[in-house]
KOLZA-774096 format. One record per residue (C-alpha): x, y, z; residue number from 1; residue in three letters. Coordinates in steps of 0.02 Angstrom, whole numbers, always signed. Layout:
<atoms>
+--------+--------+--------+-----+---------+
!     c1 !     c2 !     c3 ! num ! residuo !
+--------+--------+--------+-----+---------+
!      X !      Y !      Z ! NUM !     ALA !
...
+--------+--------+--------+-----+---------+
</atoms>
This chain:
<atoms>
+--------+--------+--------+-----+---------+
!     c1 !     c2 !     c3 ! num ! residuo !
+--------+--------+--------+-----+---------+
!  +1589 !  +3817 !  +4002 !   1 !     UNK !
!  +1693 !  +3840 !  +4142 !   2 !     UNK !
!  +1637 !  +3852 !  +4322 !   3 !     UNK !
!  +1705 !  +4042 !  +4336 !   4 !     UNK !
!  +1585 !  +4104 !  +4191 !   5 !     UNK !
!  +1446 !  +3973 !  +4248 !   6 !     UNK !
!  +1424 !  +4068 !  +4453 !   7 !     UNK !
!  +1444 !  +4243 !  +4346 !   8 !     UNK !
!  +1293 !  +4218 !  +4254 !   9 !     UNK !
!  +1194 !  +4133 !  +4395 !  10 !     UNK !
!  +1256 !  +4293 !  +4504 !  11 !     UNK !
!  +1182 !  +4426 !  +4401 !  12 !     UNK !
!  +1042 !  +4295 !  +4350 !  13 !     UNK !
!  +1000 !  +4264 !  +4527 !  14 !     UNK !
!  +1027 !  +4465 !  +4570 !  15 !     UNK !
!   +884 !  +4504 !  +4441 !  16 !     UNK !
!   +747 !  +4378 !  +4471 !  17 !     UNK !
!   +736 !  +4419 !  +4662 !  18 !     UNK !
!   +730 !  +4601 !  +4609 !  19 !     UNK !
!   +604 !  +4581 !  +4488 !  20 !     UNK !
!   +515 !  +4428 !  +4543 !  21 !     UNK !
!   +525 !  +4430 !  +4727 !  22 !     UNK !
!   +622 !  +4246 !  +4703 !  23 !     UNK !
!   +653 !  +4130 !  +4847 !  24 !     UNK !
!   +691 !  +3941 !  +4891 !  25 !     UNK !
!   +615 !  +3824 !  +5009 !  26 !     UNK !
!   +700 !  +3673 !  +5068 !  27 !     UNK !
!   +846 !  +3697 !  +4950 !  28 !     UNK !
!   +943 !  +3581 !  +5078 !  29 !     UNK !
!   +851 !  +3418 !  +5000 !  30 !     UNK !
!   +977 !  +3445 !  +4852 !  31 !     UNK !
!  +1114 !  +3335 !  +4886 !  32 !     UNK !
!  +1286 !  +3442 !  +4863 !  33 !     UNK !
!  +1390 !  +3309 !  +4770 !  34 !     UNK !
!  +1352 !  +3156 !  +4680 !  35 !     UNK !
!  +1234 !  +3119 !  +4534 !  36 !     UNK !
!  +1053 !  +3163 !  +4553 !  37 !     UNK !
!   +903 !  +3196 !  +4455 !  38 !     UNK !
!   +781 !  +3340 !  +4489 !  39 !     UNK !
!   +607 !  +3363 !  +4435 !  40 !     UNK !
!   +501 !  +3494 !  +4423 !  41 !     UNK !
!   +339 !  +3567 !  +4346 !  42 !     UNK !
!   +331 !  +3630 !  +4177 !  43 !     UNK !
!   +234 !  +3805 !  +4223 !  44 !     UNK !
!   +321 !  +3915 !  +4088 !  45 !     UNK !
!   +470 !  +3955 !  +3969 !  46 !     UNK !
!   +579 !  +4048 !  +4110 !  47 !     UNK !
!   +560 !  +3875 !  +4217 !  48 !     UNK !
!   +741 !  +3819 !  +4167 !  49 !     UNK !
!   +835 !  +3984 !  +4228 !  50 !     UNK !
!   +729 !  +4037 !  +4385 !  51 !     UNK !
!   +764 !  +3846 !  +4432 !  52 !     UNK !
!   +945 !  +3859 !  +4390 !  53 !     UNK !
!   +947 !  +4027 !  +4520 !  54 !     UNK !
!   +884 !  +3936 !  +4655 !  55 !     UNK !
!  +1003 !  +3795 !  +4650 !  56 !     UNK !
!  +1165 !  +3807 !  +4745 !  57 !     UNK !
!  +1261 !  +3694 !  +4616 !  58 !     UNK !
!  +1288 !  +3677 !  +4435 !  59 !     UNK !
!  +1139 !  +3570 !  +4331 !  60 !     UNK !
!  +1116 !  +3539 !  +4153 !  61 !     UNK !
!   +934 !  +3543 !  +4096 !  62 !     UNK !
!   +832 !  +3446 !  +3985 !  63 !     UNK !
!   +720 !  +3533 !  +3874 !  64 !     UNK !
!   +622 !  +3523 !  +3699 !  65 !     UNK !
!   +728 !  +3561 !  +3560 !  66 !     UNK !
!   +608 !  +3694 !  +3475 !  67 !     UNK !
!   +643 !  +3799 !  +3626 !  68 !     UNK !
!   +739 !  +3988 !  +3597 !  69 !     UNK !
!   +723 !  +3995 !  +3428 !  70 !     UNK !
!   +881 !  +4076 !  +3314 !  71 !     UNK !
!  +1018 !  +3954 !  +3319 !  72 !     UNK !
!  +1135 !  +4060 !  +3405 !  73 !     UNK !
!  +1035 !  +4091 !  +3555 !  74 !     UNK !
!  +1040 !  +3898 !  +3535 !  75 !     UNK !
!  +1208 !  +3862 !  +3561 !  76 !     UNK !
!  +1224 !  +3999 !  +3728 !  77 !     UNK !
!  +1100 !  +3888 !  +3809 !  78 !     UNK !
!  +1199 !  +3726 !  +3768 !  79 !     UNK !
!  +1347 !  +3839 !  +3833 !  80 !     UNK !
!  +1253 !  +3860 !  +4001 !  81 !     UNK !
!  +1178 !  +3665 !  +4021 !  82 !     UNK !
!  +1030 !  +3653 !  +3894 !  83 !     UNK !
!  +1025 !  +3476 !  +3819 !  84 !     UNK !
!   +867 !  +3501 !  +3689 !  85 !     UNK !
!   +763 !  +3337 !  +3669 !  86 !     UNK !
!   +639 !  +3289 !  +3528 !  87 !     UNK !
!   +468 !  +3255 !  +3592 !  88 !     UNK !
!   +410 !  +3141 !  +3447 !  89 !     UNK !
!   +481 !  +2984 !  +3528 !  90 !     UNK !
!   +601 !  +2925 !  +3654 !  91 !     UNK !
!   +787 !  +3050 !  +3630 !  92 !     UNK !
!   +906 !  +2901 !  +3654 !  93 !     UNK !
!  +1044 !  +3037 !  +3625 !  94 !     UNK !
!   +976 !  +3166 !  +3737 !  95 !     UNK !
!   +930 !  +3051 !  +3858 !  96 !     UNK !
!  +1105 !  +2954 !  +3836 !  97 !     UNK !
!  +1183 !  +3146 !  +3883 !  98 !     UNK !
!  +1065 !  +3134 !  +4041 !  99 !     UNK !
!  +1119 !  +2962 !  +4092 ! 100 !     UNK !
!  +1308 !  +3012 !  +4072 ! 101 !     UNK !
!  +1325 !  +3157 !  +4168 ! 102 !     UNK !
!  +1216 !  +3080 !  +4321 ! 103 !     UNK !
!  +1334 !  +2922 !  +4336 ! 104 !     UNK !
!  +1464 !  +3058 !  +4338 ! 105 !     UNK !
!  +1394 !  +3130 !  +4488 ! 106 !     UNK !
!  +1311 !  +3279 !  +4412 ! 107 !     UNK !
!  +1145 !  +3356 !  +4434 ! 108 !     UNK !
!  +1012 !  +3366 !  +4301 ! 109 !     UNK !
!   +847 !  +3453 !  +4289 ! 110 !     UNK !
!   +705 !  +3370 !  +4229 ! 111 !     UNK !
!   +505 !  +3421 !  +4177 ! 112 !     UNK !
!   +420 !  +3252 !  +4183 ! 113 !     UNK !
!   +285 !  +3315 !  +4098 ! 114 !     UNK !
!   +341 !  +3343 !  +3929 ! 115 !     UNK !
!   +274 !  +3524 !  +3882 ! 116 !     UNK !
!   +214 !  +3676 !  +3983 ! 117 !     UNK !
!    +54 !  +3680 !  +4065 ! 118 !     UNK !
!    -92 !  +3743 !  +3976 ! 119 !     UNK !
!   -199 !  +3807 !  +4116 ! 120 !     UNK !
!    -94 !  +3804 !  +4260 ! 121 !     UNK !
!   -129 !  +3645 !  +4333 ! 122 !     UNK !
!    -30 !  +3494 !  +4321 ! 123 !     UNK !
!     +2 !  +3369 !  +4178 ! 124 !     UNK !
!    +29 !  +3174 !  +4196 ! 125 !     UNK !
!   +209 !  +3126 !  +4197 ! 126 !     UNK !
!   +287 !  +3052 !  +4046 ! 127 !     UNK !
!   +410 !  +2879 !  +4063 ! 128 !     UNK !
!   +561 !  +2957 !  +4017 ! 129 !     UNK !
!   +610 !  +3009 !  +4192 ! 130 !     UNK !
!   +578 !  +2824 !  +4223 ! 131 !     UNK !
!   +712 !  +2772 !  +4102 ! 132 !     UNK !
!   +833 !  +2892 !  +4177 ! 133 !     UNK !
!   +798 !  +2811 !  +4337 ! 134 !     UNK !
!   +806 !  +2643 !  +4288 ! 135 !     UNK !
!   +980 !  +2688 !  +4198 ! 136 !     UNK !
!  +1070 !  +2782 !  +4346 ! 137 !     UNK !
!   +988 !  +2724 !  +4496 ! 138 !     UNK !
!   +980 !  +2885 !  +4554 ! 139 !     UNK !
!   +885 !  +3004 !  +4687 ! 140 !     UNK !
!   +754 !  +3097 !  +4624 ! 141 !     UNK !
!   +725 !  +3259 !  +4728 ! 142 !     UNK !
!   +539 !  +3338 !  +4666 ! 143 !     UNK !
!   +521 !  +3523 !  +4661 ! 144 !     UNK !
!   +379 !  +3637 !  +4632 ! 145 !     UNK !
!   +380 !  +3810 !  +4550 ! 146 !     UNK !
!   +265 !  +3923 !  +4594 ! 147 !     UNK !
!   +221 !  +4086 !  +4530 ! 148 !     UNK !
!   +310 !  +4055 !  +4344 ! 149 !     UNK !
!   +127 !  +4030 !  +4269 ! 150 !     UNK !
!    +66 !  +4208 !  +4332 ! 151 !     UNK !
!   +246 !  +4274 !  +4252 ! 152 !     UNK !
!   +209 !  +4198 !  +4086 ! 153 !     UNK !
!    +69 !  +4098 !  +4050 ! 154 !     UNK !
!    +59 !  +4002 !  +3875 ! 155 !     UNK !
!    -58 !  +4173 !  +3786 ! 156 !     UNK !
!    +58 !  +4323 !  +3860 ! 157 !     UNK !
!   +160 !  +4427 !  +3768 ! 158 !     UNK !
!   +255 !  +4517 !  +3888 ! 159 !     UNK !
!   +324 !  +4441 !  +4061 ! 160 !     UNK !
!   +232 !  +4507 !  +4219 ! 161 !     UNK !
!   +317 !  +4546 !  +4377 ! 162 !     UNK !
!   +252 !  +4419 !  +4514 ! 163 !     UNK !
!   +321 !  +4316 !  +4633 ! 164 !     UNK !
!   +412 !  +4164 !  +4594 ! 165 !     UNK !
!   +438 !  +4028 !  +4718 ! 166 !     UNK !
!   +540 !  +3847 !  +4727 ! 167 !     UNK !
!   +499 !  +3714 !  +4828 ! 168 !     UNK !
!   +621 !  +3553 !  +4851 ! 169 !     UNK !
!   +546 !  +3410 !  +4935 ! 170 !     UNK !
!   +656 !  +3273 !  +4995 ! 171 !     UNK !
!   +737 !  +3147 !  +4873 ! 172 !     UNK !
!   +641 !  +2992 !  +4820 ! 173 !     UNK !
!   +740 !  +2822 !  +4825 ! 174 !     UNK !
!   +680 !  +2713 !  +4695 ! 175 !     UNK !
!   +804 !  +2572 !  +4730 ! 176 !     UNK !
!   +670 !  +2437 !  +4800 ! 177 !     UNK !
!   +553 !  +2470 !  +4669 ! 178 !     UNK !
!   +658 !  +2439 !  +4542 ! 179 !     UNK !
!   +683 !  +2268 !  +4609 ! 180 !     UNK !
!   +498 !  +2207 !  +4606 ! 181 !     UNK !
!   +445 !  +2312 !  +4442 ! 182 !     UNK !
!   +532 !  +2310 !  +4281 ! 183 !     UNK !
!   +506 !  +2393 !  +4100 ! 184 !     UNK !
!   +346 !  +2487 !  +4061 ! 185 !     UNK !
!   +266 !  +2460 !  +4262 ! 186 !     UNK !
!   +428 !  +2538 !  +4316 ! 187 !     UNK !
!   +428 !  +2712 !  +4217 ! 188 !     UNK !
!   +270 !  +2728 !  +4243 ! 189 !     UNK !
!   +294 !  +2697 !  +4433 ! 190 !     UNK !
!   +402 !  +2820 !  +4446 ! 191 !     UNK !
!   +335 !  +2982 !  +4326 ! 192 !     UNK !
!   +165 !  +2947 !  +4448 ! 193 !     UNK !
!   +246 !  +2927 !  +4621 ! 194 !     UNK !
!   +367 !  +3099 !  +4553 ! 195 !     UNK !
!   +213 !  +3196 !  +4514 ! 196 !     UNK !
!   +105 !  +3152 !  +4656 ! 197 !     UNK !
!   +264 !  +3227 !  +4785 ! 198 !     UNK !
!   +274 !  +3389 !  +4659 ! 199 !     UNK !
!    +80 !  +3400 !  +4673 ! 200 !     UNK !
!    +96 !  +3378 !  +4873 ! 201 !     UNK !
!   +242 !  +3532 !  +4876 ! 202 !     UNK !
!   +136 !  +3659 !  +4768 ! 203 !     UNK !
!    -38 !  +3579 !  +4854 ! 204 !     UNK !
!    -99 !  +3594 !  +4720 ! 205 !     UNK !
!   -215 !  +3414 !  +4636 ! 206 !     UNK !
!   -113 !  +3295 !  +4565 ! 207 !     UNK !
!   -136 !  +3268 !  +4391 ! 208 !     UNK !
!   -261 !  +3133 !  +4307 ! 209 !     UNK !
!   -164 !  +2985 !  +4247 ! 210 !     UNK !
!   -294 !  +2949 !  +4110 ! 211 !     UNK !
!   -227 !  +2772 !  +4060 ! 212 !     UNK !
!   -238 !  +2728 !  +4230 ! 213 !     UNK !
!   -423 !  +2809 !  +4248 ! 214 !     UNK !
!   -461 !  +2682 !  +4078 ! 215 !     UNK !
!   -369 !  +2538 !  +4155 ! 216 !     UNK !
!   -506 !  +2539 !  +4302 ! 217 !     UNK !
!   -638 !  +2580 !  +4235 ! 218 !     UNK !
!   -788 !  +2464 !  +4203 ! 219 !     UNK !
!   -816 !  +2383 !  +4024 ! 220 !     UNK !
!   -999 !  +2431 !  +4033 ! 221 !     UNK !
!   -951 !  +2611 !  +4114 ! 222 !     UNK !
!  -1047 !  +2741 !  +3992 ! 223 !     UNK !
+--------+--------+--------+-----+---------+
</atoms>
């Protein structure tokens, strides 16, 4: 897609969430301008991927589950405009791969570390795959928050409601020293907590309950 057609849909993209959403940005300057980055945000709804692409002030390519926008055509515009669909069942070396790729070539890609929309609103425990990314690229992380995109379209509605939408983007996170004491498993899950506690701290809102964590400490005679 070239970078003409790309700004002409964000324009009139941009153009009609503010009108209909009241859409703004905080903090938008945390997003570096060049060079390869990863962002994350909350998984509040199925609009999440283009009301973050509007309030972004360059190009991203965004990961999301493959079952998303149904017919096949409406399939292939999204690729056209960044999409890279992911299977959920297990680890998407190829999706993932795409990720990795376009990150060490200095591009930015959005990421919902939480693997599915929220069911109620509140936050979900990270999954490891933004760990992997990290681990692969070495790159920033910059956290963002999305508010409002629940109240738009929560998981039972049928027909979008007009509220308003915020974006919050906190400063990046360097993971670069903890990738040299923790390795593997302790790493990815290092990083999907730390992300989600900053993305909790932006919307403050609770962070989610890392239940294998919650297990982990709990006493063997707890009841």
């Amino acid at each position: 897609m070239s970078a003409v057609a790309y700004w002409g849909v964000w324009l009139i993209g941009s153009l009609l969430v503010r009108l209909l959403f009241r859409f703004r940005t905080v903090g938008a300057r945390h997003v570096p301008t060049r060079g390869g980055v990863l962002i994350a945000v909350n998984h509040a709804s199925y609009l999440d991927i283009p009301l973050v692409g509007c309030g972004l002030r360059r190009r991203a390519w965004y990961l999301g589950r493959q079952d998303l926008f149904g017919p096949r055509w409406v399939k292939a515009i999204c690729r056209w405009l960044g999409w890279i669909p992911i299977r959920l069942s297990r680890l998407d070396r190829e999706g993932f791969g795409q990720a990795v790729k376009l990150i060490k070539d200095g591009q930015a890609v959005v990421i919902y570390p939480e693997g599915g929309r929220t069911l109620d609103g509140r936050l979900r425990p990270g999954k490891p795959g933004i760990g992997v990314i990290v681990e692969q690229t070495g790159c920033p992380v910059v956290p963002a928050y999305i508010a409002g995109a629940y109240e738009v379209l929560p998981v039972d509605a049928v027909w979008v409601r007009f509220r308003p939408v915020r974006v919050t983007f906190g400063k990046p996170i360097d993971f670069t020293s903890d990738a040299q004491r923790l390795t593997g498993k302790d790493f990815y899950r290092h990083v999907s907590r730390t992300v989600m506690e900053r993305i909790a701290e932006l919307g403050q809102v609770s962070p989610p309950v890392d239940q294998a964590a919650r297990s982990a400490a709990r006493p063997l005679n707890a009841e």
